[in-house]
C-alpha positions as CSV (number, residue, x, y, z in Angstrom):
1,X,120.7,81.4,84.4
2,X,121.1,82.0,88.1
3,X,123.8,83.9,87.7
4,X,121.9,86.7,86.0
5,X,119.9,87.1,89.0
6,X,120.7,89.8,91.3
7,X,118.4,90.9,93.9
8,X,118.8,94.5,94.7
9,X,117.2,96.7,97.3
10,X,113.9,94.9,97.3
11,X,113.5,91.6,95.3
12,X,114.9,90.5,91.9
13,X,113.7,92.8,88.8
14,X,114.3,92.6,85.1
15,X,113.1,93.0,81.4
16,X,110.5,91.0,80.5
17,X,111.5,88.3,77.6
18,X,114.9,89.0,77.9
19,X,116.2,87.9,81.7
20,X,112.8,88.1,83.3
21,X,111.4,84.8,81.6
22,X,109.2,82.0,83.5
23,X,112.3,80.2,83.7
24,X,114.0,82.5,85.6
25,X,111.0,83.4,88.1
26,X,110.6,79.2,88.7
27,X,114.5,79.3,89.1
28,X,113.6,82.3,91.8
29,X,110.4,80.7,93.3
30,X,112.3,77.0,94.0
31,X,115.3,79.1,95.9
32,X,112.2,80.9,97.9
33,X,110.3,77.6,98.5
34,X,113.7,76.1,99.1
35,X,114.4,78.5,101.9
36,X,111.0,78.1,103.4
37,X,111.4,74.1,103.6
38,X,114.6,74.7,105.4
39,X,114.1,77.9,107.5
40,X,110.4,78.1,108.2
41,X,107.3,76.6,109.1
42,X,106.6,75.3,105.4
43,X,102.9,73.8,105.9
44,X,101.9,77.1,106.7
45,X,101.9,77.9,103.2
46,X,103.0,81.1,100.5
47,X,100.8,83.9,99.5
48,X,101.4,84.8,95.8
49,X,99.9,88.1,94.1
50,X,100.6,89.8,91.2
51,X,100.1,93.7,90.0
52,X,99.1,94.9,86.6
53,X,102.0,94.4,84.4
54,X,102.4,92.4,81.1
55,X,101.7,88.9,82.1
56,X,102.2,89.0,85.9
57,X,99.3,86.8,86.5
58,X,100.6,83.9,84.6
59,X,104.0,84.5,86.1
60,X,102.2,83.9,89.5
61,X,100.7,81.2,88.2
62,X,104.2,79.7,87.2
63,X,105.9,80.2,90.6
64,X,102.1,78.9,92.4
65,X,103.2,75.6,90.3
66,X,106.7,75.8,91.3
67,X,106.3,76.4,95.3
68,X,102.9,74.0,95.4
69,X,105.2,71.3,93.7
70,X,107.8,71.3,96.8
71,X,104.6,70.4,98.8
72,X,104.0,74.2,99.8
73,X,100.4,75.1,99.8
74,X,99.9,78.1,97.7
75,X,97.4,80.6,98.5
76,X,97.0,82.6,94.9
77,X,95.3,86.2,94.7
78,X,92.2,86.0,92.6
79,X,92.9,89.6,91.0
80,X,95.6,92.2,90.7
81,X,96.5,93.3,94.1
82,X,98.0,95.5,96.1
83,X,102.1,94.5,97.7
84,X,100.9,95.6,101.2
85,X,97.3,93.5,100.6
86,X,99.9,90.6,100.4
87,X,101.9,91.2,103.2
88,X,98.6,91.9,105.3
89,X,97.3,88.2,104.0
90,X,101.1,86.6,105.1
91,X,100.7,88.2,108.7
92,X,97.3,87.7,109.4
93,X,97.0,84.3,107.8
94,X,100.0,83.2,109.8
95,X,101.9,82.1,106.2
96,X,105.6,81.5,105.7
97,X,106.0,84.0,104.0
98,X,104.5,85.6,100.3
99,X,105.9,86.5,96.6
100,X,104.7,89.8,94.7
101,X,105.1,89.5,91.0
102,X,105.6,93.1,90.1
103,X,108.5,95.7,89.2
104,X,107.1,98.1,91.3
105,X,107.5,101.9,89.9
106,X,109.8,100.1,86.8
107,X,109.0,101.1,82.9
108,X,106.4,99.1,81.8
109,X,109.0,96.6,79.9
110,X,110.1,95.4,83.4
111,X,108.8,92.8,86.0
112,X,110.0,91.4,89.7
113,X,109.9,89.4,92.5
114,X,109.6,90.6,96.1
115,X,109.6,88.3,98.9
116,X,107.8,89.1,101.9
117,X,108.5,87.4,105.6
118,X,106.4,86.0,107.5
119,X,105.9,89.1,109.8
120,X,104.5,90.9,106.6
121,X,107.0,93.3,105.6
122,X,110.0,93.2,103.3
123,X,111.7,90.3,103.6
124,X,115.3,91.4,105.7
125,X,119.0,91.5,104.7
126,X,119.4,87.7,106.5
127,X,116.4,86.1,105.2
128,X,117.7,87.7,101.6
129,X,121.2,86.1,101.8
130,X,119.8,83.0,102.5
131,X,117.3,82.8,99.6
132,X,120.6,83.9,97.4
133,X,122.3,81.2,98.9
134,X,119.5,78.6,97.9
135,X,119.0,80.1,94.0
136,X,123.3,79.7,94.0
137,X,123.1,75.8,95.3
138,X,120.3,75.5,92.4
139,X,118.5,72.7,94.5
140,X,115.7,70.6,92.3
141,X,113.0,70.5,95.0
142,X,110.8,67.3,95.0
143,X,107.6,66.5,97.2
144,X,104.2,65.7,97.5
145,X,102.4,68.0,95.3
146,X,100.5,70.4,97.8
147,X,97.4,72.6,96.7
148,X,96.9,76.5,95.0
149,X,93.7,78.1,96.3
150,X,92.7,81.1,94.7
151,X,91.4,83.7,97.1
152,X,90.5,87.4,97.4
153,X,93.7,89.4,98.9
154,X,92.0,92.9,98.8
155,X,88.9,92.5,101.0
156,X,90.2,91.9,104.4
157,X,93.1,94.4,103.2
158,X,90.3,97.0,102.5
159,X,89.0,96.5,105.7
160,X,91.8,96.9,107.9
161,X,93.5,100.1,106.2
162,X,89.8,101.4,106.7
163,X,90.1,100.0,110.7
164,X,93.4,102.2,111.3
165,X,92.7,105.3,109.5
166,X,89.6,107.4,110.3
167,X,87.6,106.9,107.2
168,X,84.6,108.0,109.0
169,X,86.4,111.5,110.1
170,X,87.2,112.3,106.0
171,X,84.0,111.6,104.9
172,X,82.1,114.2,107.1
173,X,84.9,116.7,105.5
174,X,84.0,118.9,102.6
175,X,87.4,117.8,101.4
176,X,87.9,116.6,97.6
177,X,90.4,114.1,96.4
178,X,91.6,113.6,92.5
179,X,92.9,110.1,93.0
180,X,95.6,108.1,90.9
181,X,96.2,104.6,90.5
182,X,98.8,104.8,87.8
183,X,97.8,101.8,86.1
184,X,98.9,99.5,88.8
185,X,97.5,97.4,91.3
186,X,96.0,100.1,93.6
187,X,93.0,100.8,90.6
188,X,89.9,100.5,92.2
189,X,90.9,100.1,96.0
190,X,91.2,104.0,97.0
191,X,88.3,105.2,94.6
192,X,85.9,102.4,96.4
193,X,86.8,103.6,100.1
194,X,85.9,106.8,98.8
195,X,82.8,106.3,97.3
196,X,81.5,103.7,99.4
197,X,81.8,106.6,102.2
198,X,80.2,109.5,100.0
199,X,84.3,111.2,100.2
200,X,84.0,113.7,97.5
201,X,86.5,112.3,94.9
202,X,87.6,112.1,91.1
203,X,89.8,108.9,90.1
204,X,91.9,108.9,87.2
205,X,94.3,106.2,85.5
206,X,92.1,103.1,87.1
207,X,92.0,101.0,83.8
208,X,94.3,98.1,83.2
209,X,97.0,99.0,80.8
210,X,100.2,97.0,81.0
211,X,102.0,99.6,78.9
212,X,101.0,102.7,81.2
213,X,101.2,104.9,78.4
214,X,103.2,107.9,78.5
215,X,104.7,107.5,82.2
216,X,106.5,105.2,84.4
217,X,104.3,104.3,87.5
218,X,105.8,106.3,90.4
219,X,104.1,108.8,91.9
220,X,106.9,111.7,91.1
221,X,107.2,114.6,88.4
222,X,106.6,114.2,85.4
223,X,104.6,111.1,86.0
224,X,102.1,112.8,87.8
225,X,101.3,115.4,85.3
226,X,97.8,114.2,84.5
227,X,96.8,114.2,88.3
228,X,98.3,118.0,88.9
229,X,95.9,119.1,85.9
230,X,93.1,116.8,87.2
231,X,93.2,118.2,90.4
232,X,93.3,122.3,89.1
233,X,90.1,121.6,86.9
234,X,88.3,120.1,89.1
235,X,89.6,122.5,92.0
236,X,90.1,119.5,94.4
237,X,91.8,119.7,98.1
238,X,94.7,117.1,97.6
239,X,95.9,115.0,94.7
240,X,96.7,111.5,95.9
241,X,98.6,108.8,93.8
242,X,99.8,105.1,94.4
243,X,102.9,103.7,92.4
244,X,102.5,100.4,90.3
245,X,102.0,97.9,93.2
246,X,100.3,100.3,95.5
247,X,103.0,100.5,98.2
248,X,104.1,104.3,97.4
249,X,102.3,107.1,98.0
250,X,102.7,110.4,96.2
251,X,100.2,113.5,96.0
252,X,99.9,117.3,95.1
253,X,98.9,119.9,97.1
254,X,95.6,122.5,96.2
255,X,97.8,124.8,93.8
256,X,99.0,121.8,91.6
257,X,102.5,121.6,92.9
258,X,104.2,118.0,93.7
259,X,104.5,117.2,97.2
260,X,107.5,114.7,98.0
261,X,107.6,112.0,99.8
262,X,110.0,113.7,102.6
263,X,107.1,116.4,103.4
264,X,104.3,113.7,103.4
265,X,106.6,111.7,106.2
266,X,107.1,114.7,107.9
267,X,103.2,115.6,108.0
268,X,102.6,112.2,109.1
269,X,105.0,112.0,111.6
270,X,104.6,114.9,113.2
271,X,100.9,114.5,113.0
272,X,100.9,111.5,114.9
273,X,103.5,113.1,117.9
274,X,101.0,115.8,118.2
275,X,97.3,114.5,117.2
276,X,97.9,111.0,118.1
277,X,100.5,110.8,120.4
278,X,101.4,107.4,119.5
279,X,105.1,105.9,121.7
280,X,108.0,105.0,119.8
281,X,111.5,105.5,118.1
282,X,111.8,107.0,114.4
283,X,113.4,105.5,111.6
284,X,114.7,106.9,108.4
285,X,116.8,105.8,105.3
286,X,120.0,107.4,104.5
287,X,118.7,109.4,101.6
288,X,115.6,110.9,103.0
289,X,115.3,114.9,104.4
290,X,116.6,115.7,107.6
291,X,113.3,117.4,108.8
292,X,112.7,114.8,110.0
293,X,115.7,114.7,112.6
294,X,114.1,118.1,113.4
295,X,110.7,117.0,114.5
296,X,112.4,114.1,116.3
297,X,114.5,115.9,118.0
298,X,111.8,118.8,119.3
299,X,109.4,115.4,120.7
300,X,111.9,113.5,122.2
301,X,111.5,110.7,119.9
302,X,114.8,108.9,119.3
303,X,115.8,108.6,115.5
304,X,117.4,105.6,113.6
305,X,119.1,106.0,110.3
306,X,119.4,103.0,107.7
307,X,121.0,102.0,104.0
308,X,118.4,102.4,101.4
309,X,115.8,100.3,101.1
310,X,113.0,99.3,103.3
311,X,113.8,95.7,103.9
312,X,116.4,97.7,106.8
313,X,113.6,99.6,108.1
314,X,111.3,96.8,108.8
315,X,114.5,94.8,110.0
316,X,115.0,97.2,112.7
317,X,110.8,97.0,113.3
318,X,111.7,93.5,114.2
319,X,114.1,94.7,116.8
320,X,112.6,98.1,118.0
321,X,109.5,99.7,119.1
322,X,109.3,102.0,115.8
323,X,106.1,104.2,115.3
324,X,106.9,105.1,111.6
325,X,109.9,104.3,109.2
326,X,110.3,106.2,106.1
327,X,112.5,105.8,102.6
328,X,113.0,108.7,99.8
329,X,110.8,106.4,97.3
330,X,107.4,107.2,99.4
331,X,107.3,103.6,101.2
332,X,106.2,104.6,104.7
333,X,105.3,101.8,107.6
334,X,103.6,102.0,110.7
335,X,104.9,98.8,113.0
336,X,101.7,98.7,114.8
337,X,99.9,98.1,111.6
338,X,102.7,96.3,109.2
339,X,106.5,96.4,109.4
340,X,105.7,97.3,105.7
341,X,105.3,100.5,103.4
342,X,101.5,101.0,101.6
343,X,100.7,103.6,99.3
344,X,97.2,102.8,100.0
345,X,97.1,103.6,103.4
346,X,99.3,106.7,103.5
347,X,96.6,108.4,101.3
348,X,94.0,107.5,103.4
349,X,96.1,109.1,106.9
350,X,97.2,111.8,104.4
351,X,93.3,112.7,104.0
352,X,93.0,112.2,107.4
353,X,95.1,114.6,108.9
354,X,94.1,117.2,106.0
355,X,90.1,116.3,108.0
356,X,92.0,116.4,111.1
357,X,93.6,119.5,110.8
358,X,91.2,120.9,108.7
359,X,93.8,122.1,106.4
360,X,94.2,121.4,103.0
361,X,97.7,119.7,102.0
362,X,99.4,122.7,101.2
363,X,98.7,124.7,104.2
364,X,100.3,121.3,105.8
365,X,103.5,121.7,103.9
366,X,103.9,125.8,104.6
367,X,103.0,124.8,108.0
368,X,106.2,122.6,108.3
369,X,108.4,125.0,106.3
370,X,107.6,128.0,109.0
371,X,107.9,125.8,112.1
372,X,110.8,123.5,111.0
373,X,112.9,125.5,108.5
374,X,112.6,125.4,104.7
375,X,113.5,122.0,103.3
376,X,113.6,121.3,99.9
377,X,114.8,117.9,97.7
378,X,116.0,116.7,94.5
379,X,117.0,113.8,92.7
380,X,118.9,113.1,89.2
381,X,119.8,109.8,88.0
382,X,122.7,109.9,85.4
383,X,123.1,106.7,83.2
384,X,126.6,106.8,82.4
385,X,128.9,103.7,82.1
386,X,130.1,101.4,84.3
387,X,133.6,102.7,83.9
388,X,132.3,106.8,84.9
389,X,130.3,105.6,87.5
390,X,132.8,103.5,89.7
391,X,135.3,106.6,88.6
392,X,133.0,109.0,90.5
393,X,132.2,106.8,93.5
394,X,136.2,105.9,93.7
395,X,136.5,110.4,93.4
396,X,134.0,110.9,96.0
397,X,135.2,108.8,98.4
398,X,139.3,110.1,98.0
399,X,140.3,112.3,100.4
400,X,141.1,114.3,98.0
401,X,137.7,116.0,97.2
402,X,137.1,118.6,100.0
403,X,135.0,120.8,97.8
404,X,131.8,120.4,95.4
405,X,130.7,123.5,92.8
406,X,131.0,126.2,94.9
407,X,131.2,124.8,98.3
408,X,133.2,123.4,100.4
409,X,132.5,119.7,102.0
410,X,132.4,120.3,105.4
411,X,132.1,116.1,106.4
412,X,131.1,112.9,104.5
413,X,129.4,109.5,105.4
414,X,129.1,106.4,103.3
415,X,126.7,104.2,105.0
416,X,125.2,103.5,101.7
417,X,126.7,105.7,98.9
418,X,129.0,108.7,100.2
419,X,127.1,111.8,101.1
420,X,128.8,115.5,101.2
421,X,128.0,117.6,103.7
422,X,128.2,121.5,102.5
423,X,128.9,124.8,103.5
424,X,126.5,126.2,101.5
425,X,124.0,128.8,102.7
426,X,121.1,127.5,105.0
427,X,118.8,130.7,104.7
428,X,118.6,131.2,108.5
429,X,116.7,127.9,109.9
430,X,116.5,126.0,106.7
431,X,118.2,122.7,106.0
432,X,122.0,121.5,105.8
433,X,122.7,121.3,102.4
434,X,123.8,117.8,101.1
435,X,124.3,115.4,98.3
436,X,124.6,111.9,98.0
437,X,126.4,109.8,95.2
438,X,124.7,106.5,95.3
439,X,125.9,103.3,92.4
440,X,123.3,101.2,91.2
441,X,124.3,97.6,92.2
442,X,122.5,96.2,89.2
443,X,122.5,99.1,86.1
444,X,124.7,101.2,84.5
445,X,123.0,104.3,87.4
446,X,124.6,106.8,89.4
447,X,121.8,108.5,91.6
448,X,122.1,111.9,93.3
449,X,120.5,113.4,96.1
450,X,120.3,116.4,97.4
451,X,118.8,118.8,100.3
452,X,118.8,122.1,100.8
453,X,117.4,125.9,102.2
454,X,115.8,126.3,98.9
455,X,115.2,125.3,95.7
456,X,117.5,126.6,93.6
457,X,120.6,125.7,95.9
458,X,119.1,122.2,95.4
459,X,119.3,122.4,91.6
460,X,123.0,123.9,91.9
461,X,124.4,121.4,94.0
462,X,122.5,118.7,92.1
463,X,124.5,120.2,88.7
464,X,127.5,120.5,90.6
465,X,127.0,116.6,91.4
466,X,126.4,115.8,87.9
467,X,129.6,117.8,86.7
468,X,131.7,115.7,89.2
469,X,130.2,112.7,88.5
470,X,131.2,113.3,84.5
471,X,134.9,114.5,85.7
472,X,134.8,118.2,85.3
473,X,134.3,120.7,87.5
């Protein structure tokens, strides 16, 4: 039923057999191909692709059917591929707009639909309502039955990711690379720049496995336990990974230890200021580290903050000149490439400032820490009941609460979720400690987030969160 539906930050997701069925993705594909009869050019066709999970390639075959049967021609991946691959393909083949059957970093039991726009990126907040608007009206679409082609997504993908980072510069590095594909749709694609460039490499998790035993594919802790004791046998530079439809990046530094997504945007960003000097604004979702403002700041760049979710980052790539836009998750775009994130490509720049620099990642990292303060991030996600977690929410935002744990709340903001601002210690130069209560608009999932001067501040404030959030103190 349409009413189960509810698209969330990024698409519509659910369990598979149980509200993800084929008749709910054609239910979600007519309201797409509905919106693209009505709002774009609709003879310029869909993309469709599909990542590694149980059964996504006959569910793209089902919503090929469905959009190619309201006389939209279809242009079907031949393979498991890549979200940004997709995105490229819509841009560059000038296409209405595409559909991504996957559930991204979900369990293995889930599946999804992400629509992309027809610039390439994450399909915005307006084009989102109106495809909600069109799977509420439940309109039976009739036409002249138009045509699927199958075609190859990942070639001309391959090739331009190789075009805008400097694969020739890592290769002549004596760098090594442990490389993870988690299972998803990334297998294959980062191991064969690699090799066909003679990059020093060892790829794990490449095989198709629906199941993705023993982890959920995001590029985080614990997931990425196999890669940190990849990477210390085979005494390799970097450790990157890509989440299950290859549009996250994660990775782990020489010594094994994670490296989150907030330091790999700040090495990025700052690297392209300083190496690259590329123009334009900065853009950043509510929940990621405020090093960022810091690096900003010191190169004049003008910073944007934005709810979570990267559909409001490549909204405001439609309206800005933005060099990079970030999210906590990993997704980091590049407007100059795709208003869109890619895991895929984030490793390859990763490795390329490491050649650049001729550092390895973890000499990257310290070198952020010195220049820009210590910074350091956490995350817990409590599944509690509906009834706690609206409790909390209501609690956080009362004026009421002016103190968390130990500390007092020194400001909050609720552009998406309320954030406390602390007074707790900063270490000298180190970051403003915060947390941020954040609902789940489709699960019974409060998510907190937290920065701070060090690590162990993080965990307190994070246990101080979780206290609150389960009404004691």
């Amino acid at each position: 039923m349409a009413k189960d539906i509810k698209f969330g930050t990024d698409g519509w997701r659910g369990i598979i057999a149980d509200d993800f069925t084929f008749d709910n993705v054609r239910l979600v594909a007519g309201a797409i191909a509905s919106y693209v009869l009505k709002y774009e050019d609709s003879q310029h066709g869909v993309i469709i692709g599909y990542d590694t999970r149980f059964a996504s390639q006959r569910f793209a075959r089902a919503a090929a059917e469905t959009i190619a049967d309201a006389g939209i021609p279809v242009k079907l991946a031949n393979d498991y591929t890549p979200t940004p691959a997709v995105s490229y393909a819509v841009k560059h083949r000038d296409a209405a707009g595409g559909v991504m059957i996957t559930s991204s970093h979900n369990p293995w039991n889930w599946n999804g639909v992400k629509f992309k726009g027809k610039f390439g990126g994450s399909a915005t907040p307006a084009i989102m309502k109106r495809v909600e608007e069109e799977l509420r009206a439940g309109a039976t679409l009739k036409g002249k039955k138009a045509a699927i082609e199958e075609i190859d997504l990942k070639k001309p993908y391959i090739a331009a990711v190789c075009r805008f980072a400097d694969v020739d510069l890592i290769a002549k590095t004596k760098f090594k690379f442990a490389v993870d594909a988690m299972y998803g749709s990334g297998r294959g694609v980062l191991e064969g720049i690699f090799r066909e460039r003679g990059v020093q490499h060892l790829a794990i998790r490449q095989e198709l496995n629906p199941l993705f035993p023993g982890i959920n594919p995001e590029p985080i802790e614990p997931h990425i336990a196999l890669l940190q004791q990849t990477l210390l046998r085979e005494k390799c530079d970097a450790g990157l990974a890509t989440d299950g439809d290859a549009d996250r990046v994660g990775a782990v530094a020489e010594d094994g230890g994670f490296v989150d997504s907030h330091k790999i945007f700040s090495i990025l960003l700052r690297w392209l200021l300083e190496r690259k000097k590329w123009p334009g604004e900065v853009v950043r979702a509510f929940n990621t580290t405020r090093m960022i403002d810091r690096i900003a700041a010191k190169h004049g760049r003008k910073l944007h903050e934005t709810p979570i979710g990267f559909k409001y980052i490549a909204d405001l790539m439609m309206e800005r000149d933005i060099l990079i836009g970030g999210e906590e998750s990993g997704g980091i775009g590049y407007s100059r490439f795709l208003p869109e994130r890619d895991g895929v490509l984030n490793c390859l720049l990763l490795a390329n400032v490491m050649a650049d620099e001729s550092k390895p990642l973890g000499q990257l990292v310290a070198d952020l820490q010195r220049e820009f303060g210590s910074h350091y991030y956490g995350r817990r996600d409590l599944h509690i009941s509906e009834d706690v977690k609206q409790s909390a929410i209501q609690r956080a935002r009362s004026q009421s609460t002016q103190s968390l744990g130990h500390y007092r709340v020194l400001k909050k903001e609720n552009l998406d979720g309320i954030k406390f601002f602390l007074d707790a210690p900063t270490n000298g130069s180190g970051a403003e400690a915060w947390v941020l209560f954040r609902a789940s608009g489709t699960e019974p999932l409060l998510r907190l987030y937290s920065e701070a001067a060090s690590p162990e501040l993080v965990d307190e404030i994070l246990a101080s969160g979780e206290a609150f959030a389960n009404n004691s103190r």
